[in-house]
VOTORVO-31599 format. One record per residue (C-alpha): x, y negated, z negated; residue in one letter. Coordinates in nm, 3 decimals. Example, Ala and Ser with C-alpha at 12.3 -4.5 7.8 and 13.67 -1.06 7.14 Angstrom:
<rs>
{r {1.230,0.450,-0.780},"a"}
{r {1.367,0.106,-0.714},"s"}
</rs>
This chain:
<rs>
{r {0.000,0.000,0.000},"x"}
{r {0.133,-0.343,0.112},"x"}
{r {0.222,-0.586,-0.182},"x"}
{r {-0.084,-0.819,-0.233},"x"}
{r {0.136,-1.144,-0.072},"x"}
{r {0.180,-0.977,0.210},"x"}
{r {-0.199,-1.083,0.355},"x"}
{r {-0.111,-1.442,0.250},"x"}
{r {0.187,-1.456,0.422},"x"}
{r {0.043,-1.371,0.816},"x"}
{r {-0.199,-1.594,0.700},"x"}
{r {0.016,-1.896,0.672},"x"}
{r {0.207,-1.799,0.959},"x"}
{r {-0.125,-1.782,1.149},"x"}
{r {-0.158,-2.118,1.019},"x"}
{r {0.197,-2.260,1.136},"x"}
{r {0.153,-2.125,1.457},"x"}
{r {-0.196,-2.248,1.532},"x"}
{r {-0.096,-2.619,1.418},"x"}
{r {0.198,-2.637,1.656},"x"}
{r {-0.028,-2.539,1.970},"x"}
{r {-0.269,-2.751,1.843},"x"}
{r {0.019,-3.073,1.807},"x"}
{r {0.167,-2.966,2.151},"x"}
{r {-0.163,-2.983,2.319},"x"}
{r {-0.244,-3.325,2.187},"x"}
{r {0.092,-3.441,2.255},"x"}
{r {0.083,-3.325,2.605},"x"}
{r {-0.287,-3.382,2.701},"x"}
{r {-0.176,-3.735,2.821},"x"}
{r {0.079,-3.582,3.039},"x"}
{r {-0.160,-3.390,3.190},"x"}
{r {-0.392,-3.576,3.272},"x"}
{r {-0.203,-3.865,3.412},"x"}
{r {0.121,-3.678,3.555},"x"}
{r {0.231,-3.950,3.722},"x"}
{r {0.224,-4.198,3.438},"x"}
{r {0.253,-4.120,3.078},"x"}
{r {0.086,-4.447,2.963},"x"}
{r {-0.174,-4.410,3.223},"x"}
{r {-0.396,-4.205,2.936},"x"}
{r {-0.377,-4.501,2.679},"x"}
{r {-0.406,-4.787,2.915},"x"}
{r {-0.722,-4.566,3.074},"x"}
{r {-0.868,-4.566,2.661},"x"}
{r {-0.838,-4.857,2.602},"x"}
{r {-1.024,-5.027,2.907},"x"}
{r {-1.295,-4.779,2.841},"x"}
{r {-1.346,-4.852,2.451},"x"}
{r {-1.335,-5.241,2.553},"x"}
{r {-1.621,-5.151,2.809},"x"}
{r {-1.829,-4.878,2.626},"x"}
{r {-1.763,-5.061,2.312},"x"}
{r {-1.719,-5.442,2.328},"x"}
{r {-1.586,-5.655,2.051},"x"}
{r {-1.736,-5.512,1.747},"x"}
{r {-1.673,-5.856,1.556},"x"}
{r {-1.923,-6.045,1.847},"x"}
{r {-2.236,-5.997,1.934},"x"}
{r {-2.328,-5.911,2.268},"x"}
{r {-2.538,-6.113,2.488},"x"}
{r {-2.629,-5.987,2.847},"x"}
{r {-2.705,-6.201,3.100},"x"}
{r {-2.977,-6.016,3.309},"x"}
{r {-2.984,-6.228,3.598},"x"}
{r {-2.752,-6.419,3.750},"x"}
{r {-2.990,-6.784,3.830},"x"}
{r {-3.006,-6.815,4.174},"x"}
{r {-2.783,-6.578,4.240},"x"}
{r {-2.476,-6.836,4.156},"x"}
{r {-2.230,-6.646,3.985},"x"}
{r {-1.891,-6.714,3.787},"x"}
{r {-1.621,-6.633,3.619},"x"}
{r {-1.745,-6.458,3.268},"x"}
{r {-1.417,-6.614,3.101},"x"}
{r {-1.503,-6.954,3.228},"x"}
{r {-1.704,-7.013,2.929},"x"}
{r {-1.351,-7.018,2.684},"x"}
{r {-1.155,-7.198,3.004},"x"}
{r {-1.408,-7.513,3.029},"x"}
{r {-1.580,-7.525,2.712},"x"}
{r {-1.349,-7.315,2.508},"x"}
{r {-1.619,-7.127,2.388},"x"}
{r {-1.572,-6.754,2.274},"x"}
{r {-1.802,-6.667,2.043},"x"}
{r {-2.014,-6.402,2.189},"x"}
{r {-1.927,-6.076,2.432},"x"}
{r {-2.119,-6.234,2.746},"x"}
{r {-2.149,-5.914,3.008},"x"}
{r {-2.348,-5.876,3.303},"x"}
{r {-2.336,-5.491,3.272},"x"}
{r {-2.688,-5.400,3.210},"x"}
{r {-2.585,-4.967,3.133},"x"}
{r {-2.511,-5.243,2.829},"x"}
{r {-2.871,-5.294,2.742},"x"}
{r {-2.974,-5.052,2.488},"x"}
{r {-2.639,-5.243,2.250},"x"}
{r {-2.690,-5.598,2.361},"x"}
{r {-2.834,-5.826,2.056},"x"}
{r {-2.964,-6.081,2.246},"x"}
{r {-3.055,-6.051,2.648},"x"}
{r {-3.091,-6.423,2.841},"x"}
{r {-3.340,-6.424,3.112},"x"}
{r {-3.388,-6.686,3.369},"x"}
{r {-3.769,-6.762,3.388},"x"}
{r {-3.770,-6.843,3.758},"x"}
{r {-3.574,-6.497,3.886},"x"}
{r {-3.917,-6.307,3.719},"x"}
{r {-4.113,-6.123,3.945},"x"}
{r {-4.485,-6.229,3.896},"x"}
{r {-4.585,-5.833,3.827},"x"}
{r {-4.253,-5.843,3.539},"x"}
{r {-4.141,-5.557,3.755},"x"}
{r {-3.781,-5.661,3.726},"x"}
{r {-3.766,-5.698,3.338},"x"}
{r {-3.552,-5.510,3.136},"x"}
{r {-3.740,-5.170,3.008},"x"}
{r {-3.958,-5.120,2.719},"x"}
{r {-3.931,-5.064,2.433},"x"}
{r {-3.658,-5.293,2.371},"x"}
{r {-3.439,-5.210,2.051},"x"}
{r {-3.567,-5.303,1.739},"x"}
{r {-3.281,-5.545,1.650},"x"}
{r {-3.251,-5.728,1.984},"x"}
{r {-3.370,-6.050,2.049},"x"}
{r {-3.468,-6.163,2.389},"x"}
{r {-3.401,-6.530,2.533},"x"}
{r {-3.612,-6.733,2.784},"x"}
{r {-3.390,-6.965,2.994},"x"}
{r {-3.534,-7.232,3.182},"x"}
{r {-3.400,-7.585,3.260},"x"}
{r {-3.709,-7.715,3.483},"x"}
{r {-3.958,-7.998,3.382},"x"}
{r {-4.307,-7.898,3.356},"x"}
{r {-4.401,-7.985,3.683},"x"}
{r {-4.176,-7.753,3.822},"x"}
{r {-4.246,-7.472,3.618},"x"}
{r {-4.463,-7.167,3.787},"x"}
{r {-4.654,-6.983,3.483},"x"}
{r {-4.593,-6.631,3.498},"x"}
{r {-4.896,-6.436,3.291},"x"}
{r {-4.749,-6.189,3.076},"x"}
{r {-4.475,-6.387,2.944},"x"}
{r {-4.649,-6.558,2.652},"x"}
{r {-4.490,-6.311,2.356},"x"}
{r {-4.194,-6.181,2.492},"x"}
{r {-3.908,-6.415,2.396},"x"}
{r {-3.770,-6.473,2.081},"x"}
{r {-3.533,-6.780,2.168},"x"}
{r {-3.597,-7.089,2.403},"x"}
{r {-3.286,-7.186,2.606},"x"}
{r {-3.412,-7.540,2.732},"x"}
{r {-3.345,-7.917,2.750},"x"}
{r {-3.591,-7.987,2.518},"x"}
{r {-3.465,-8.092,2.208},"x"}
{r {-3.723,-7.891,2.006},"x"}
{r {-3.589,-7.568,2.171},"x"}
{r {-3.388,-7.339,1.953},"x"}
{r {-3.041,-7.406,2.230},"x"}
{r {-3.034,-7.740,2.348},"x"}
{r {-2.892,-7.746,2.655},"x"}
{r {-2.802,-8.152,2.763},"x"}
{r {-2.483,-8.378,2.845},"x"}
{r {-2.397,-8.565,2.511},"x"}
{r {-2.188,-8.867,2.488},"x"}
{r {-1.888,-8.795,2.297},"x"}
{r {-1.766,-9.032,1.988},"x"}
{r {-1.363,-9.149,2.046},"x"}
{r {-1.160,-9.065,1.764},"x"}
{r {-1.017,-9.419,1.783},"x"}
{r {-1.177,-9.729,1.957},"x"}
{r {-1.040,-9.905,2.259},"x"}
{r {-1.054,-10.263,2.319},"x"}
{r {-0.947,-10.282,2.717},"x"}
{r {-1.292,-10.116,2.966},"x"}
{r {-1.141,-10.045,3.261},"x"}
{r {-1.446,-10.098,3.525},"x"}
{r {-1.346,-9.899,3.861},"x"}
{r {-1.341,-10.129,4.188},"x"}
{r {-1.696,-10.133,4.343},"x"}
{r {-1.779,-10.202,4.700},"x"}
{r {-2.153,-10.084,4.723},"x"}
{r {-2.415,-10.314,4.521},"x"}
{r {-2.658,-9.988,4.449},"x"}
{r {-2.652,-9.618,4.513},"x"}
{r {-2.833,-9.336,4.519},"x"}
{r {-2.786,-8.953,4.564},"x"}
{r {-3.058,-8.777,4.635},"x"}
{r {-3.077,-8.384,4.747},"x"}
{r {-3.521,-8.409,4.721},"x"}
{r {-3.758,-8.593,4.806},"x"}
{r {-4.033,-8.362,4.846},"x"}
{r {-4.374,-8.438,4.696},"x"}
{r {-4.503,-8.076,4.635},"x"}
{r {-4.192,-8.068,4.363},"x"}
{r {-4.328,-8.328,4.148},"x"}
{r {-4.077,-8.617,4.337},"x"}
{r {-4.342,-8.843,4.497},"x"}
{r {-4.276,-9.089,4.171},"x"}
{r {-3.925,-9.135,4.228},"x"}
{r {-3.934,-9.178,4.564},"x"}
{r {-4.233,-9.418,4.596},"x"}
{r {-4.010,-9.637,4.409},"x"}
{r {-3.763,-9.596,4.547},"x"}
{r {-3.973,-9.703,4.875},"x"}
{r {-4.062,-10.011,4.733},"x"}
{r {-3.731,-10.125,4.576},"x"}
{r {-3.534,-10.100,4.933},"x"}
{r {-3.792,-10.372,5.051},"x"}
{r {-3.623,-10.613,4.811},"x"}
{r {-3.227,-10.448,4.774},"x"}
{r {-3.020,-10.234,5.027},"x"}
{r {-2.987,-9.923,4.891},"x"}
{r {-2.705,-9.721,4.999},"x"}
{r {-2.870,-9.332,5.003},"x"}
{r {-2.683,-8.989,5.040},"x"}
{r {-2.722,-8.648,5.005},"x"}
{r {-2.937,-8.375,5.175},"x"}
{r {-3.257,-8.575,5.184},"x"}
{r {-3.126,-8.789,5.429},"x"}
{r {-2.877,-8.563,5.623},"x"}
{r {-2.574,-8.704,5.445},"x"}
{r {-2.437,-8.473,5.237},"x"}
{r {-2.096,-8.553,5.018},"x"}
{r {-1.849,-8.290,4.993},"x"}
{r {-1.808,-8.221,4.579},"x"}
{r {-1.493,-8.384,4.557},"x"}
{r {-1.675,-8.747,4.725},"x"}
{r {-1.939,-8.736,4.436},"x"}
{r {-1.798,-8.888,4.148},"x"}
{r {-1.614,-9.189,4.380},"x"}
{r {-1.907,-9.254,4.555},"x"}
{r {-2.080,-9.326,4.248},"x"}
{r {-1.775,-9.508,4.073},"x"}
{r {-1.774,-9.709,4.394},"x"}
{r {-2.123,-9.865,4.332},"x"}
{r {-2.225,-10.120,4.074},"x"}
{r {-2.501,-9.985,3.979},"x"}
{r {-2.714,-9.619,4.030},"x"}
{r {-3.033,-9.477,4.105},"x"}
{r {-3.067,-9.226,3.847},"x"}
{r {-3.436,-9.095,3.880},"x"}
{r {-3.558,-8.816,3.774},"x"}
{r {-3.781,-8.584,3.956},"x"}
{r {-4.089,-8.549,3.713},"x"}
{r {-4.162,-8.762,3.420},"x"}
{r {-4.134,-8.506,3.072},"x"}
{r {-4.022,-8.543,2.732},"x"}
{r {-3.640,-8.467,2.686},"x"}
{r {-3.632,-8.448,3.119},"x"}
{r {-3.284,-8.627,3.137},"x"}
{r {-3.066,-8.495,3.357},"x"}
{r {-2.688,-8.484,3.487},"x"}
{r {-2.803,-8.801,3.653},"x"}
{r {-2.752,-9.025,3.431},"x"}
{r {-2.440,-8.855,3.321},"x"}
{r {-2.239,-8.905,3.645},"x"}
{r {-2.269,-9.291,3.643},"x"}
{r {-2.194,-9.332,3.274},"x"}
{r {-1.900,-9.125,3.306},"x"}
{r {-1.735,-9.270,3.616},"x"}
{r {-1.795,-9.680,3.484},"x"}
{r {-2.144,-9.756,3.637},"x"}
{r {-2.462,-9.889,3.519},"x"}
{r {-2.773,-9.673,3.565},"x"}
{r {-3.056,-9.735,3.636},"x"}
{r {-3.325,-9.479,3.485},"x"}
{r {-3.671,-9.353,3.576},"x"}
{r {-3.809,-9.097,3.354},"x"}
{r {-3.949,-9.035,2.977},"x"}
{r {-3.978,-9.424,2.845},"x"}
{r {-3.710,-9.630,2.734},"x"}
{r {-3.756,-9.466,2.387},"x"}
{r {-3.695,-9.105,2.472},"x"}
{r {-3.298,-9.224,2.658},"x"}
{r {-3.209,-9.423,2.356},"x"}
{r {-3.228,-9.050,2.163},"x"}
{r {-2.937,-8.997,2.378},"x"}
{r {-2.803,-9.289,2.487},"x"}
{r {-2.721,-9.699,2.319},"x"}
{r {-2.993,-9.922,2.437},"x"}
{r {-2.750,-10.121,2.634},"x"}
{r {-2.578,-9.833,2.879},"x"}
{r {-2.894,-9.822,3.123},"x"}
{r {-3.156,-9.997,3.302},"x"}
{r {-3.479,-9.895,3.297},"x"}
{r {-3.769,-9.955,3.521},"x"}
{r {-4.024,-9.992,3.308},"x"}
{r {-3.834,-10.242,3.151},"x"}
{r {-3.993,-10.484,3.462},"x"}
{r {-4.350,-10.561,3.600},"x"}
{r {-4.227,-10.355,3.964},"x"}
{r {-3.996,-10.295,4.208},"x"}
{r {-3.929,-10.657,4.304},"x"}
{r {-3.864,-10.787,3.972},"x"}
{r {-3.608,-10.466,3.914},"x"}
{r {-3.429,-10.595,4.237},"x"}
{r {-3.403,-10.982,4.139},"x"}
{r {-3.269,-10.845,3.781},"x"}
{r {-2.999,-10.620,3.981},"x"}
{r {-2.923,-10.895,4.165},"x"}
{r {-2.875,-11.188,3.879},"x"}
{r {-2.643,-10.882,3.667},"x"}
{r {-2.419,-10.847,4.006},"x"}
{r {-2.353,-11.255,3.965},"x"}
{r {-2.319,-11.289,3.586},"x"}
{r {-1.971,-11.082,3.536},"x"}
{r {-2.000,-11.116,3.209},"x"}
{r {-2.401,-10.981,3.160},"x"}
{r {-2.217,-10.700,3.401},"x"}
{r {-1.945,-10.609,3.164},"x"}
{r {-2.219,-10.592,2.859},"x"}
{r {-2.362,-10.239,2.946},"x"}
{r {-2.004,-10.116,2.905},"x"}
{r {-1.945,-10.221,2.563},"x"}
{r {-2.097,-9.854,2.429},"x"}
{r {-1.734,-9.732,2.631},"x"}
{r {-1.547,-9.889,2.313},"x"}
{r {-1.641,-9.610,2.083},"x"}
{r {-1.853,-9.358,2.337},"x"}
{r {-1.744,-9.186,2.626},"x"}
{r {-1.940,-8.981,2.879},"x"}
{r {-1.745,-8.649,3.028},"x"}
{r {-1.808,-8.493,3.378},"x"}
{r {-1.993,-8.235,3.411},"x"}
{r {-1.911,-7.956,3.621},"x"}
{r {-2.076,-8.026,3.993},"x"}
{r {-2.000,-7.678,4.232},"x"}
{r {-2.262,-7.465,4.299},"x"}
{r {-2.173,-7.190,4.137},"x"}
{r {-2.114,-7.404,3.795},"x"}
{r {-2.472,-7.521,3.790},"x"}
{r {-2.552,-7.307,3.522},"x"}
{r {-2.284,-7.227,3.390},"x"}
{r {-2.273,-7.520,3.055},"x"}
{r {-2.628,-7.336,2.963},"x"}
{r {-2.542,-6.938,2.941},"x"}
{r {-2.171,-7.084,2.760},"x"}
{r {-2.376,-7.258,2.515},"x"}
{r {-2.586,-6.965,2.425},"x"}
{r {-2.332,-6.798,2.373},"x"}
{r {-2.205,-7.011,2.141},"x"}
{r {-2.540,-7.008,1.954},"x"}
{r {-2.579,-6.645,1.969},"x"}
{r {-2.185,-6.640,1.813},"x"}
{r {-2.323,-6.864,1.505},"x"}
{r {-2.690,-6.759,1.470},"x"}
{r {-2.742,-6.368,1.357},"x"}
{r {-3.102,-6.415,1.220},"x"}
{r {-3.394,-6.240,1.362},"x"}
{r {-3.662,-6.443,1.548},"x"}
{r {-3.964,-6.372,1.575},"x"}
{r {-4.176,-6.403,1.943},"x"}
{r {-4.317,-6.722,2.026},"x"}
{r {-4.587,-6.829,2.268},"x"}
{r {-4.327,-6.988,2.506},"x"}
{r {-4.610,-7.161,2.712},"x"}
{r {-4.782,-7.313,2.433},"x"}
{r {-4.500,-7.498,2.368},"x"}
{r {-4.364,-7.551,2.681},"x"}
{r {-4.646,-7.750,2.820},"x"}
{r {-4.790,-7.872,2.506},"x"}
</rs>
């Protein structure tokens, strides 16, 4: 009869032997399945975990469409606004992980066909993105209780999306004004009154009867190339900027471009008291500030020979400044999804779903 250690002893070397094959195969799994590069297998790992399983210290937001079909870099977001603070993804194999999803109202079919699926998970929040007025606004039924989050101009949405004027760290005493050739300008891509524009442009109408008016853009069949549009505008004294359809909050890049570039604008919109929100009193004109068109064109005309009534709307430049926004195509949208992502980076609480139309065109 064997002595009683002698069981124990295959046992370990059972034991030995097993763990080397086991440390050889792991060793050498790499090398077979990348023969041709050892570091292939790691470098293949970790582009898969950063796919299958994002940042785990950001939340995910998944951009379901791309709005009309303009699309971007996905790290322009940290290159022009230096914001980071989400996983923004396009990958929609994503879905069932993403915490928040951002939808752009107008891509929705009318039948919701192209939604993401149902039953969404229970911890994900969806977000309705939509930068129209009103006016141009097509109601989709279906949609009333679906979003958690509004992604709007409005300032009563939960992400504001607008152009604020910046504070200087330090005032400046010297305002540079750029050289201006051109009395008034006006760019103008629109003037078609089934899209809410016959406002603007019956003013406009009625103003060139009493002030020349130089007009571009696609309305007229002069376009500027994107690198003409800020000196065109810096080359005029003052600037048409009028808004398609009169809403609350319904201020556009328009009156961002001439206050960034050193020249007066000249506002039609929400009244007088909805701008100053966003703007001093004294950076704009605005027409309801005068009885009609001809008395807006005498005013124009009495600023352009009082220099120093002129240099007054710049004195806001001393402690504000305006920044350019971004003008390609593809770029249109791109300040809105980078700054919900920057909410969804800051904001982790749960939403409930609102009626997005009962507030939308209340």
């Amino acid at each position: 009869m064997p002595p009683k250690h002698f069981g124990l002893q295959y046992t370990l070397i059972a034991i030995v032997f097993l763990g080397g094959i086991i440390t050889l195969w792991f060793g050498y799994l790499p090398t077979i399945m990348c023969p041709l590069h050892h570091d292939s297998y790691f470098q293949f790992t970790e582009k898969y975990n950063k796919t299958v399983f994002p940042q785990l210290d950001k939340p995910t937001l998944l951009l379901w469409f791309w709005p009309e079909n303009y699309r971007f870099n996905l790290s322009d977001c940290k290159f022009f606004f230096d914001v980071d603070g989400c996983f923004l993804t396009d990958d929609r194999s994503l879905y069932s992980m993403a915490d928040r999803v951002l939808i752009f109202h107008k891509a929705i079919e009318l039948n919701l066909s192209n939604l993401p699926p149902s039953p969404r998970p229970l911890f994900q929040q969806w977000i309705w993105f939509h930068v129209e007025s009103p006016t141009n606004t097509k109601r989709i039924p279906g949609l009333e209780n679906l979003f958690n989050l509004t992604l709007s101009y409005r300032s009563d949405a939960n992400i504001v999306v607008r152009n604020h004027l910046k504070v200087r760290k330090t005032p400046i005493n010297k305002i540079v004004i750029p050289k201006k050739d051109k009395l008034l300008c006006w760019i103008v891509s629109n003037t078609d009154p089934q899209t809410g524009t016959a406002v603007r442009t019956g003013y406009y109408n009625q103003l060139k009867k009493y002030i020349k008016v130089h007009v571009f853009g696609k309305a007229v069949g002069w376009s500027l190339k994107y690198e003409d549009y800020y000196p065109v505008i810096a080359s005029c004294k003052f600037y048409l900027a009028f808004e398609n359809s009169i809403h609350k909050d319904y201020i556009t890049e328009k009156i961002n471009a001439p206050l960034a570039v050193g020249t007066v604008p000249i506002v039609l919109g929400p009244p007088r008291e909805n701008y100053e929100k966003f703007f001093p009193a004294s950076s704009f004109i605005h027409v309801n500030d005068f009885a009609n068109a001809k008395s807006l064109a005498q005013y124009i005309i009495t600023v352009n020979r009082d220099d120093q009534l002129y240099r007054s709307y710049f004195q806001w430049r001393k402690y504000m400044y305006a920044k350019r926004h971004l003008i390609l195509q593809n770029h249109e949208f791109l300040k809105p999804i980078c700054t919900a992502c920057e909410y969804v980076g800051r904001h982790k609480e749960y939403n409930v779903a609102q009626d997005i139309y009962k507030w939308y065109f209340s």
